[in-house]
C-alpha positions as CSV (number, residue, x, y, z in Angstrom):
1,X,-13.1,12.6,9.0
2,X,-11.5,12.5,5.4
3,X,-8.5,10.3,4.7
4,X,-6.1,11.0,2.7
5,X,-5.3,7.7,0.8
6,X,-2.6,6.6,-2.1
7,X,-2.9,4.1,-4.6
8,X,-1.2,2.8,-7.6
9,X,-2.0,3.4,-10.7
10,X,-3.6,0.5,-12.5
11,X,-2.1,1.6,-15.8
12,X,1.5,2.9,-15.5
13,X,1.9,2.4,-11.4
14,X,2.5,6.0,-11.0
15,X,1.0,7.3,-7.8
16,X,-2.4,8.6,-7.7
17,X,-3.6,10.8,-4.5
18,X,-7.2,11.3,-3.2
19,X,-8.8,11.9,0.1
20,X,-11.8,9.7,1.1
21,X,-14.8,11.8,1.5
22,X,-14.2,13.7,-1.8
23,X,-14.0,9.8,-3.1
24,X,-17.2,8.9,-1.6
25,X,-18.6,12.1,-3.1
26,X,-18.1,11.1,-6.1
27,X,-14.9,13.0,-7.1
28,X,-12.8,11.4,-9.7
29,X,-8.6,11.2,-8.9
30,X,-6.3,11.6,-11.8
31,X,-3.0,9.7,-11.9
32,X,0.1,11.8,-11.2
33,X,2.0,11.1,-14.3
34,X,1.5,13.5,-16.5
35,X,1.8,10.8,-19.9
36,X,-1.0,9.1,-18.3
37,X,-3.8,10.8,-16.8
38,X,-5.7,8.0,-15.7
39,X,-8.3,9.0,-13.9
40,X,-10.3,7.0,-10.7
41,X,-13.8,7.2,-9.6
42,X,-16.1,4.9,-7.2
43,X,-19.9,4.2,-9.1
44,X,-22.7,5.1,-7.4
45,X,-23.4,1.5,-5.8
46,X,-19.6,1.3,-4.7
47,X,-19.6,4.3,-2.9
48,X,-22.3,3.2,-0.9
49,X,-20.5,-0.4,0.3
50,X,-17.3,2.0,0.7
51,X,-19.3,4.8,2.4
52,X,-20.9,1.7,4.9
53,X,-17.5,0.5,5.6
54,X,-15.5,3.7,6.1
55,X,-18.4,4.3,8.8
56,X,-17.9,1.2,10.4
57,X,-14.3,2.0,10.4
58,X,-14.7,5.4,12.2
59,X,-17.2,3.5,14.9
60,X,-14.6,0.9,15.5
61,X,-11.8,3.9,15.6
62,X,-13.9,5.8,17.8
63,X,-14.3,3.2,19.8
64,X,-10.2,2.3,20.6
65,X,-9.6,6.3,21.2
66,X,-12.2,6.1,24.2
67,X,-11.1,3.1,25.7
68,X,-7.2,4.1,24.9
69,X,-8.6,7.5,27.2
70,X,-10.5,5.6,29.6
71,X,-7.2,3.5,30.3
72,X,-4.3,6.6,30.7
């Protein structure tokens, strides 16, 4: 499941969008602001701790929906 996701940008605080699994893919995110362009990416050994964690994420989520079910 991709997540969209919003940060700041670390230069001029303008907004930058991205989704995750384009993120994790490799795909870089350009800052909104058309004066500053700067542009965010994850290295190949960061995408792998985020790529690990955003899977432990969607266990744990996974996890609460099917219990939230088993509850109602």
């Amino acid at each position: 499941m991709s997540v969209k996701i919003q940060i700041n940008c670390p230069d001029c605080h303008s907004p930058i969008f991205m989704e995750s699994m384009l993120l994790l893919a490799g795909q870089s995110f350009k800052c909104s602001n058309p004066e500053c362009r700067t542009a965010i990416s994850l290295s190949l050994s960061e995408s792998e701790k985020v790529a690990q964690a955003f899977n432990k994420f969607e266990h744990i989520r996974e996890n609460a929906v099917n219990q939230a079910r088993q509850v109602s």
